[in-house]
TITI-898873 format. One record per residue: residue in one letter; residue number from 1; chain; x, y, z of N, C-alpha, C, O in turn. Coordinates in nm, 4 decimals. Atoms other than C-alpha are relative to their C-alpha. Layout:
! residues N
a  NUM  A  X  Y  Z  X  Y  Z  X  Y  Z  X  Y  Z
...
This chain:
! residues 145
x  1  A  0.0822  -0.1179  0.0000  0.0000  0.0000  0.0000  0.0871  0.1248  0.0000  0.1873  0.1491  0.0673
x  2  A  -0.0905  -0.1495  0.0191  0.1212  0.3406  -0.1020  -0.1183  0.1121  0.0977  -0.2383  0.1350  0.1131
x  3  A  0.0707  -0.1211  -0.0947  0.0489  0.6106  0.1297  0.0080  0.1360  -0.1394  0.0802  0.1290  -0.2388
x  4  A  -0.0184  -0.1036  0.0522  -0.0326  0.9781  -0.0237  0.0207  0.0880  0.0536  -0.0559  0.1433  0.1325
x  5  A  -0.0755  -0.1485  -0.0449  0.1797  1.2509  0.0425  -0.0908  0.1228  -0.0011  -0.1548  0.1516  -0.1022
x  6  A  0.1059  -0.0986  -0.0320  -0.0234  1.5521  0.1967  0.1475  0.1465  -0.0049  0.2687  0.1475  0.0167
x  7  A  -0.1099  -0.1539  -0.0203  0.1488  1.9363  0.1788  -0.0644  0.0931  -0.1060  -0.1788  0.0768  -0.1485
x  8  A  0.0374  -0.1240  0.1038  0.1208  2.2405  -0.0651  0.0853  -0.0213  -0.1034  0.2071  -0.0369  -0.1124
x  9  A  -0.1108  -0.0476  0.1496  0.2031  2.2703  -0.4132  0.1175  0.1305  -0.0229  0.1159  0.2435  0.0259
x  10  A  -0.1101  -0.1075  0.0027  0.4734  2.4810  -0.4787  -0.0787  0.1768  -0.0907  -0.0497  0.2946  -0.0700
x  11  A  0.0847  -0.0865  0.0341  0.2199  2.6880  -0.6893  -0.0669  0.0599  0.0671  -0.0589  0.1818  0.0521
x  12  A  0.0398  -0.0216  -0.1151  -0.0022  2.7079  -0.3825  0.0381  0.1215  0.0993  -0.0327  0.1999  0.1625
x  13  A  -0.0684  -0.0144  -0.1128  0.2678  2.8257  -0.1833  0.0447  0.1561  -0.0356  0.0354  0.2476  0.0461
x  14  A  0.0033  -0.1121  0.1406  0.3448  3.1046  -0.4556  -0.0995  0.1000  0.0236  -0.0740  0.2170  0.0522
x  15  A  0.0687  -0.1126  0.0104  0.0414  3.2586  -0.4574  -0.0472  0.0251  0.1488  -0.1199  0.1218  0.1719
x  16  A  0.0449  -0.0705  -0.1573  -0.0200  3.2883  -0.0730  0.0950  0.0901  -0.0207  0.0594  0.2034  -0.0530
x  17  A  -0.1170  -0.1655  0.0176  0.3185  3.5164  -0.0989  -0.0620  0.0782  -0.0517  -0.1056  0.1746  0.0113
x  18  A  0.0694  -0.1044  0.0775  0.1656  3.6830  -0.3495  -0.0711  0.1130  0.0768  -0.0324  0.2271  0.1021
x  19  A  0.1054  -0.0611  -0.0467  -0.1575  3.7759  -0.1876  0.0542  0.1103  0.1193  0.0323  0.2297  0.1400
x  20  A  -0.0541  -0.0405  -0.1527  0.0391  3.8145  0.1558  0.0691  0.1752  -0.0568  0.0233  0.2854  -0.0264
x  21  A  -0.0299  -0.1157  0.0430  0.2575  4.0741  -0.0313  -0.0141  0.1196  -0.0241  0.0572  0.2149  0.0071
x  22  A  0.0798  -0.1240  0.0247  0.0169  4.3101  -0.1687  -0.0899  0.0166  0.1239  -0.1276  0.1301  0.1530
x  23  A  0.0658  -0.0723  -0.1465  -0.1665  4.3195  0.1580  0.0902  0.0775  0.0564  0.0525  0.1896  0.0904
x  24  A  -0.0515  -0.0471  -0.1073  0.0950  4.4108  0.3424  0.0520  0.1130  -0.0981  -0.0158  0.2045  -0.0513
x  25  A  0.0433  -0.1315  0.1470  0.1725  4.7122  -0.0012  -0.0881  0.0584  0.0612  -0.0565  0.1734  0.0916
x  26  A  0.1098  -0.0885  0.0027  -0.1254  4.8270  0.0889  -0.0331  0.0275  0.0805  -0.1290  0.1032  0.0656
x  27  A  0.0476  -0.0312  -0.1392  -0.1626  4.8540  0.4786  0.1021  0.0156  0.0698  0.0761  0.0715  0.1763
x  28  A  -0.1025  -0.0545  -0.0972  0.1938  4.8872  0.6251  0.0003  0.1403  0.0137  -0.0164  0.1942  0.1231
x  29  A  0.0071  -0.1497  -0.0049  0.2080  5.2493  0.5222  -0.0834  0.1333  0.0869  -0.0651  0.2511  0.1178
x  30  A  0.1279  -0.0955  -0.0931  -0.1372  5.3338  0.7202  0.0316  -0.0413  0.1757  -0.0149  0.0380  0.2576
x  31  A  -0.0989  0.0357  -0.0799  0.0568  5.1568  1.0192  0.0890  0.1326  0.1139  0.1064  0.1677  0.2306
x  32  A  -0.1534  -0.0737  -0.0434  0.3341  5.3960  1.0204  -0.0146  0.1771  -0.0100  0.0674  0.2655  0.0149
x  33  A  -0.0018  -0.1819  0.0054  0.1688  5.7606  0.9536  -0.0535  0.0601  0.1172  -0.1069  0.1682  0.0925
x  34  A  -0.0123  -0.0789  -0.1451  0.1244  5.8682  1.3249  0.1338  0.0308  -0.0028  0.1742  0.1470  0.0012
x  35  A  -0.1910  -0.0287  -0.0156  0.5293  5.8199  1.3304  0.0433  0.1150  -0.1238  0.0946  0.2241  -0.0990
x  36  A  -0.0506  -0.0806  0.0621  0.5946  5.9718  1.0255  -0.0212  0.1575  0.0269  0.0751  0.2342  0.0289
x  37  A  -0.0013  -0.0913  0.0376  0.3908  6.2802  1.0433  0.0199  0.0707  0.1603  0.0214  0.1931  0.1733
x  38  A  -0.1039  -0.1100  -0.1101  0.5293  6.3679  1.4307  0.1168  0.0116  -0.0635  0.1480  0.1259  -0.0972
x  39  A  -0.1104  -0.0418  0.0910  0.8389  6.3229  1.2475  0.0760  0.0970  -0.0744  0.1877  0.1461  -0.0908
x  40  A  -0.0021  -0.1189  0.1375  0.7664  6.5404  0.9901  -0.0437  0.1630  0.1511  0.0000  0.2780  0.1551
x  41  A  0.0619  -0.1242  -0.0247  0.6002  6.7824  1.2240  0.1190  0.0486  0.1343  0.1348  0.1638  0.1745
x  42  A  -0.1295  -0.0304  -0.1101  0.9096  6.7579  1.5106  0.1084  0.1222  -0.0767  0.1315  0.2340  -0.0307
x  43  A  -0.1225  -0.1298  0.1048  1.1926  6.9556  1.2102  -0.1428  0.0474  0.0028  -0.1971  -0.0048  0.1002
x  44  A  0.0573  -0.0837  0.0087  0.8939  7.1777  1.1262  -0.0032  0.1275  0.1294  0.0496  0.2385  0.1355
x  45  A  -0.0491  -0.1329  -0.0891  0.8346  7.3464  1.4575  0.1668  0.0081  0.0312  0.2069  0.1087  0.0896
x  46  A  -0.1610  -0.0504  -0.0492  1.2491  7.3114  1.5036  0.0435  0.0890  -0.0537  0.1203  0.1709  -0.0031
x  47  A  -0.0257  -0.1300  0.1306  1.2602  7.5307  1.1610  -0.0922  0.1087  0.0782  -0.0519  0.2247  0.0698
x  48  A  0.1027  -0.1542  -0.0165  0.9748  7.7764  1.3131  0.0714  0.0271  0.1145  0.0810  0.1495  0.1240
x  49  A  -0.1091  -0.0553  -0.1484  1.2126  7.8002  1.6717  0.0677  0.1062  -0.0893  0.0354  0.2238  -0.1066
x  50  A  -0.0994  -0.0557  0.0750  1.4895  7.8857  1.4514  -0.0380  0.1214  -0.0603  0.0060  0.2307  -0.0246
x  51  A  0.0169  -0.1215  0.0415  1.3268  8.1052  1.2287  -0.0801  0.1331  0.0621  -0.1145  0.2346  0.0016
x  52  A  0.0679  -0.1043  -0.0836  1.1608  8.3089  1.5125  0.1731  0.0987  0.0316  0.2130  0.2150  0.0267
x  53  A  -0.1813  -0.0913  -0.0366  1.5685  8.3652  1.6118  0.0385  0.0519  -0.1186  0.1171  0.1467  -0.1157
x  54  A  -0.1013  -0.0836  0.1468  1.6674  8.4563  1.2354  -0.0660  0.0929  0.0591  -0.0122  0.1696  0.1389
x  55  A  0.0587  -0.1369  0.0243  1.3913  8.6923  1.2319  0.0318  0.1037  0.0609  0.0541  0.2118  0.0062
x  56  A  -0.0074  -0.1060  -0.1022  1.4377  8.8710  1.5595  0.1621  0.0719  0.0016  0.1901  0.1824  0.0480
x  57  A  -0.1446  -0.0945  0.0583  1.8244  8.9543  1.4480  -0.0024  0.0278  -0.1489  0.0918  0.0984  -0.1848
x  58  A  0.0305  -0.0915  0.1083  1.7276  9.0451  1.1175  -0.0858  0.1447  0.0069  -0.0359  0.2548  -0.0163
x  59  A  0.0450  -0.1232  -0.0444  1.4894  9.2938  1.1971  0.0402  0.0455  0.1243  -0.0292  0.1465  0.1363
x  60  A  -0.0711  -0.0474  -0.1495  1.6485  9.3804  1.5426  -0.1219  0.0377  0.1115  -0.1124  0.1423  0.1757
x  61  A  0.0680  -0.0300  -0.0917  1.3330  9.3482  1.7668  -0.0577  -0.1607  0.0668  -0.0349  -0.2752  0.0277
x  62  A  0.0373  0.1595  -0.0368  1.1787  9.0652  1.9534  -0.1027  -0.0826  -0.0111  -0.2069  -0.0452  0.0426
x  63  A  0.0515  0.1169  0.0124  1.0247  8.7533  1.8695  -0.0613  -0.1335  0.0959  0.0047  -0.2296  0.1354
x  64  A  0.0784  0.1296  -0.0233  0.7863  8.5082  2.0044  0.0042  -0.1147  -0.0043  -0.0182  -0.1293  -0.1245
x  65  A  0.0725  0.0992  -0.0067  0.7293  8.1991  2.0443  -0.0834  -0.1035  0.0454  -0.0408  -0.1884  0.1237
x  66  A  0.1008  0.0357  -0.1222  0.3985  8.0596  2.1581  -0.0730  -0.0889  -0.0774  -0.0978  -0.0840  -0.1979
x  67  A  0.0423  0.1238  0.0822  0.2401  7.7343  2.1134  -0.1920  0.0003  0.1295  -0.2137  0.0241  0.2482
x  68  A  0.1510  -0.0535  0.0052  -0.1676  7.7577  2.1482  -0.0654  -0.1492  -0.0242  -0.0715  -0.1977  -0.1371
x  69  A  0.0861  0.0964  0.0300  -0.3608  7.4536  2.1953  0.1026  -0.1091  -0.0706  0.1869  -0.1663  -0.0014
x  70  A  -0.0312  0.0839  0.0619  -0.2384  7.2368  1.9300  0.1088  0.0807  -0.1065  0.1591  0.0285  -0.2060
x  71  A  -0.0825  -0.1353  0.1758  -0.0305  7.5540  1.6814  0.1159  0.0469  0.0805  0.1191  0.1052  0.1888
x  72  A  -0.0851  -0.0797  -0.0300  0.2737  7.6369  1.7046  0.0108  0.1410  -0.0434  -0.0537  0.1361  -0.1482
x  73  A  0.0479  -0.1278  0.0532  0.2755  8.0261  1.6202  0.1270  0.0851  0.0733  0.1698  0.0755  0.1883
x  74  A  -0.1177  -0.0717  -0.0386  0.5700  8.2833  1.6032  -0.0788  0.2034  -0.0108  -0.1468  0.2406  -0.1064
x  75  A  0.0117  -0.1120  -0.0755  0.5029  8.6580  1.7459  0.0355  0.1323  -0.0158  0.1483  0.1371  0.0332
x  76  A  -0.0538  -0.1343  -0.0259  0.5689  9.0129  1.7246  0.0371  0.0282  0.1449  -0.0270  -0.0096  0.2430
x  77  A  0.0132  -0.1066  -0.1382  0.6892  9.2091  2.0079  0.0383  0.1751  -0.0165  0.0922  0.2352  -0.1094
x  78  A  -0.0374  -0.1407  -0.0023  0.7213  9.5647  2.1018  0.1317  0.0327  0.0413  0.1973  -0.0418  0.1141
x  79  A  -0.0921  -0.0105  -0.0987  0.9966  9.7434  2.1872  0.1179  -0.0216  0.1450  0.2344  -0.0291  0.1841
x  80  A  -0.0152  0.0562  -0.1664  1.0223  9.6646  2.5227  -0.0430  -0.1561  0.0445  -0.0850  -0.2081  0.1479
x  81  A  0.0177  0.1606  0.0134  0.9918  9.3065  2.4324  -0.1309  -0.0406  0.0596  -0.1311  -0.1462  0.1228
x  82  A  0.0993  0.0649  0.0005  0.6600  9.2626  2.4821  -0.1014  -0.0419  -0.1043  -0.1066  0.0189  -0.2112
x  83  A  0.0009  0.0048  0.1064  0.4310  9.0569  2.3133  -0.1141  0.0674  -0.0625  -0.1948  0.1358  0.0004
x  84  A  0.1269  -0.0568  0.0571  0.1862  9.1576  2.0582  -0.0664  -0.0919  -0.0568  -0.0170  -0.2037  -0.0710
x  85  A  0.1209  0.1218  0.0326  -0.1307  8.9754  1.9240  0.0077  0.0051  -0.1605  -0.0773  -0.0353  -0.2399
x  86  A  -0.0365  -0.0111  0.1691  0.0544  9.0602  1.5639  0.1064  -0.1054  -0.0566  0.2268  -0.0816  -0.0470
x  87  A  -0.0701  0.0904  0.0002  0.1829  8.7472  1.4478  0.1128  0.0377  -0.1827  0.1048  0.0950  -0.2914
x  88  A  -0.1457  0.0202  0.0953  0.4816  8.7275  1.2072  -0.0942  -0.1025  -0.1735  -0.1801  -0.1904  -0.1806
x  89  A  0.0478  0.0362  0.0868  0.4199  8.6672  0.8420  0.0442  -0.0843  -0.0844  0.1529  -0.0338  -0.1124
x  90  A  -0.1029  0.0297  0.0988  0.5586  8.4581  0.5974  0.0147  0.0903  -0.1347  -0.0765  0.1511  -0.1906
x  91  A  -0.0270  -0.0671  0.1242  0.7605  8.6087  0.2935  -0.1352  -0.0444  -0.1350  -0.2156  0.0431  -0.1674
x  92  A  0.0007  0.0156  0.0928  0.6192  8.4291  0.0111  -0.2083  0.0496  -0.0584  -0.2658  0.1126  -0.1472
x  93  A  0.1432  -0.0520  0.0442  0.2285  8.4360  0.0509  -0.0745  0.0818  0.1002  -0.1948  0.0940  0.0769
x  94  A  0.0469  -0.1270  -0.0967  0.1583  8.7085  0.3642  -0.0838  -0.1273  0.0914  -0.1805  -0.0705  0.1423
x  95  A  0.0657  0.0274  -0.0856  0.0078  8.4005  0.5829  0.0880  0.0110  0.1342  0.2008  0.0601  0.1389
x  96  A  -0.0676  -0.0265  -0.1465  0.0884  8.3812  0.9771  0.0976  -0.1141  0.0037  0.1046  -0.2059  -0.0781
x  97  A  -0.1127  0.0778  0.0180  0.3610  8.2050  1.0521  -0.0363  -0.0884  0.1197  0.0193  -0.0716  0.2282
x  98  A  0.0727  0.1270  -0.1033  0.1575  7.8942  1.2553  -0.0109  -0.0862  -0.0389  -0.0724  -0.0839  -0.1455
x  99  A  0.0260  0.1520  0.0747  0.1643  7.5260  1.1881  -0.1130  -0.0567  0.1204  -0.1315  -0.0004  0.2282
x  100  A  0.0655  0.1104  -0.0933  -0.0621  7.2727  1.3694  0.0141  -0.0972  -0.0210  -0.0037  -0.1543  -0.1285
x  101  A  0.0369  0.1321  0.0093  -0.0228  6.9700  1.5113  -0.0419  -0.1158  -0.0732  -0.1622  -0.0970  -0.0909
x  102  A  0.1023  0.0617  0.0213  -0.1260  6.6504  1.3484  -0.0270  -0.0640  0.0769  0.0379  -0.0860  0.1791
x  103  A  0.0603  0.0593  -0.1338  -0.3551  6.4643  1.5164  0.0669  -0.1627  0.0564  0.1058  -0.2677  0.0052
x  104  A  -0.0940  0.1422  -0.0215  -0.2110  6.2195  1.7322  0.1370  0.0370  0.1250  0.1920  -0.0332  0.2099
x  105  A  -0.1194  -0.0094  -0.0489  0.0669  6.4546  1.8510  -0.0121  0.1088  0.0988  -0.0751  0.2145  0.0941
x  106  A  0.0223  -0.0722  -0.1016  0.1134  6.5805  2.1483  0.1001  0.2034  0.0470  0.2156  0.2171  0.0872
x  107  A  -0.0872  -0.1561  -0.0127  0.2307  7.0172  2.1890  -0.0093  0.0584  0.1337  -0.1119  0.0893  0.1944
x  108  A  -0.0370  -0.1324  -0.1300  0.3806  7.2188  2.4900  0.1583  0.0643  -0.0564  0.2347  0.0349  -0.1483
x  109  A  -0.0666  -0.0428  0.0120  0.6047  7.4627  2.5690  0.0559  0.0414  0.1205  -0.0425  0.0487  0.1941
x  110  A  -0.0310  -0.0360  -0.1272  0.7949  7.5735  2.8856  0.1370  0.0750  0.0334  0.2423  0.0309  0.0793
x  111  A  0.0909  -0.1053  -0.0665  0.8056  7.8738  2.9492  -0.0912  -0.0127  -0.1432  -0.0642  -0.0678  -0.2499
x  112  A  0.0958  -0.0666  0.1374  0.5110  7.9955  2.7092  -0.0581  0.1583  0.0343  -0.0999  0.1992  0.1426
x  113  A  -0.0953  0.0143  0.0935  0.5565  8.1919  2.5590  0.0998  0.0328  0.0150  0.1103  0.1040  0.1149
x  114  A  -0.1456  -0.0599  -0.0226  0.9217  8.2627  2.5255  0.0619  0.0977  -0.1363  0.0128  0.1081  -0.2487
x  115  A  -0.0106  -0.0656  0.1350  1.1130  8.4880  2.3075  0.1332  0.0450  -0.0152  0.2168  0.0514  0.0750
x  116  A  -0.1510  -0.0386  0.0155  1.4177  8.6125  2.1203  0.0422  0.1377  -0.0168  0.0006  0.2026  -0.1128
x  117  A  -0.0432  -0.1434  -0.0074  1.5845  8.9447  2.1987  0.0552  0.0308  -0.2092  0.0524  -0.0528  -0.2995
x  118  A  -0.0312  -0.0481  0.1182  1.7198  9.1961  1.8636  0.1458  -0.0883  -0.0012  0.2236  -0.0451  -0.0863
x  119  A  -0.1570  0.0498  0.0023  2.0655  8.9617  1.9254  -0.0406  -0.1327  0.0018  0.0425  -0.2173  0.0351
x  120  A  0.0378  0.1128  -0.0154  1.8862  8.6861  1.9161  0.0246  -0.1427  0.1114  0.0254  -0.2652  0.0987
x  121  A  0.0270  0.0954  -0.1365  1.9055  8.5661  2.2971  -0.0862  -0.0380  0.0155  -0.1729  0.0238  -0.0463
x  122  A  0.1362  0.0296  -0.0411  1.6332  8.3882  2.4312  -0.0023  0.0384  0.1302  0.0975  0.0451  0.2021
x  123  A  0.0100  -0.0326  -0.1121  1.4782  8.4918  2.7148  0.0047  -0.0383  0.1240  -0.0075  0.0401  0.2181
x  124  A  -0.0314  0.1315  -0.0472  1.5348  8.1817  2.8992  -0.0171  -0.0954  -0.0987  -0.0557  -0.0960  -0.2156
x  125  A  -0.0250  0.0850  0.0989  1.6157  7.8547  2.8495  -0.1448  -0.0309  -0.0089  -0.2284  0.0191  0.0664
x  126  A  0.1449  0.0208  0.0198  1.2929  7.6975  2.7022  0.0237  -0.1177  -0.0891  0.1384  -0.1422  -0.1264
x  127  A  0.0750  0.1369  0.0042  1.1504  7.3758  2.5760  -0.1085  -0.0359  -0.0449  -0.2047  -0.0511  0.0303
x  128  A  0.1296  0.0604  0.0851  0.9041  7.2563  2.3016  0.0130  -0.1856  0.0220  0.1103  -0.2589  0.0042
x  129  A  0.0150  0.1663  0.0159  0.8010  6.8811  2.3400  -0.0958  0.0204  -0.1441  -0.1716  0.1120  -0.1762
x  130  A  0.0767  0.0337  0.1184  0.6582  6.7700  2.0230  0.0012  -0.1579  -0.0166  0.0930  -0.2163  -0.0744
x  131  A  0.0084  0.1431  -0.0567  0.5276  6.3971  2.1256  0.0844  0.0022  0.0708  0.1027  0.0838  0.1611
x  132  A  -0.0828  0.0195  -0.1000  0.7916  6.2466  2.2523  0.1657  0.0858  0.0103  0.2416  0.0832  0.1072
x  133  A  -0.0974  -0.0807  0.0019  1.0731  6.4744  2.1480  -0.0023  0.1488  0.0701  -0.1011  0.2091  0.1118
x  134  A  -0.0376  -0.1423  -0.0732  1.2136  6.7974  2.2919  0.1010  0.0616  -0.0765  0.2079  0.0059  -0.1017
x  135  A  -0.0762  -0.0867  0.0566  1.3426  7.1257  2.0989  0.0622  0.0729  0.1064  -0.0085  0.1616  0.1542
x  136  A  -0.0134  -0.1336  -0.0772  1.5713  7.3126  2.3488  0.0476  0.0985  -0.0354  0.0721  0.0926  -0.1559
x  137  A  -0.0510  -0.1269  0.0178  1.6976  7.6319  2.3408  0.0701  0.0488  0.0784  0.0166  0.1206  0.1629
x  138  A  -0.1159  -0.0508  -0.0798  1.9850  7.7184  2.5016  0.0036  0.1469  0.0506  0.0044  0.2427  -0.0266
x  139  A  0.0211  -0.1338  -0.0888  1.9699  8.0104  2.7825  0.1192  0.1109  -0.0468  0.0975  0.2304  -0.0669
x  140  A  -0.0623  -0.0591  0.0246  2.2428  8.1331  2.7024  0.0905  0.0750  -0.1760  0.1255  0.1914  -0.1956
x  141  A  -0.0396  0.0104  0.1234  2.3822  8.1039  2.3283  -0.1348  0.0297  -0.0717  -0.1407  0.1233  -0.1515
x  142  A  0.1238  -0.0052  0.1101  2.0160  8.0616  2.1728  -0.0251  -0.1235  -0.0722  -0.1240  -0.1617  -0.1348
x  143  A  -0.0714  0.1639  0.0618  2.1740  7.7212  2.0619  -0.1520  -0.0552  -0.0006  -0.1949  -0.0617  0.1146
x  144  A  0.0980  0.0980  0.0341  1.8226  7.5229  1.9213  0.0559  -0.1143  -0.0630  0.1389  -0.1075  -0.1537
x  145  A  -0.0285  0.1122  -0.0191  1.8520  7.1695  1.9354  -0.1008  -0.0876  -0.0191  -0.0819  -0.2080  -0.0018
């Protein structure tokens, strides 16, 4: 008596990969976009720190930066370094210079708001979390990190 050999065809075996393949094509990516877009959104406010310090030694007055709910948002000040409710514009198309959050990710700041003198000191040291990361800003230098 011959026994019959039980298992998968090699064809079989083929197209489960297959299938397996394009599933996972088509659903790893939705997976991984909480990570990416703190990611993405961690350099963003590190660029809007920064460019609160260009600004405030380019024009020689002081700069803001204050994070609102879920927005990060960069500041006018007066004279006498205080702030104003006149937010900073961008060059190219005159909007405010505020990003938000995506959802998912968690925003503070400490102090809030803080800001950069016409020499571009900060006014203390200070501290954006963005999820789990932290932008500091060095008390002394201005050094963003």
């Amino acid at each position: 008596m011959r026994r019959r050999e039980t298992g998968y065809t090699l064809a079989e075996l083929v197209i489960v990969i297959v299938i397996a393949a394009i599933l996972a094509a088509l659903t790893l990516p939705q997976w991984n976009q909480t990570a990416v877009n703190a990611a993405w959104y961690y350099e963003q406010a590190r660029s809007t720190v920064r460019y609160a310090q260009r600004t405030a030694v380019a024009q020689r007055r002081c700069m803001f930066v204050r994070v609102t709910g879920t927005q990060l948002e960069v500041m006018q000040g007066t004279a006498a370094c205080a702030i104003t409710a006149t937010p900073v514009t961008q060059l190219g198309n005159g909007q405010p210079v505020a990003f938000s959050a995506p959802s998912g990710v968690a925003l503070s700041a400490a102090p809030n708001p803080f800001s950069f003198n016409g020499l571009g000191q900060p006014s203390s040291a200070a501290t954006v979390t963005v999820g789990g990361r932290t932008i500091a800003v060095n008390a002394e230098t201005g050094y963003v990190q």
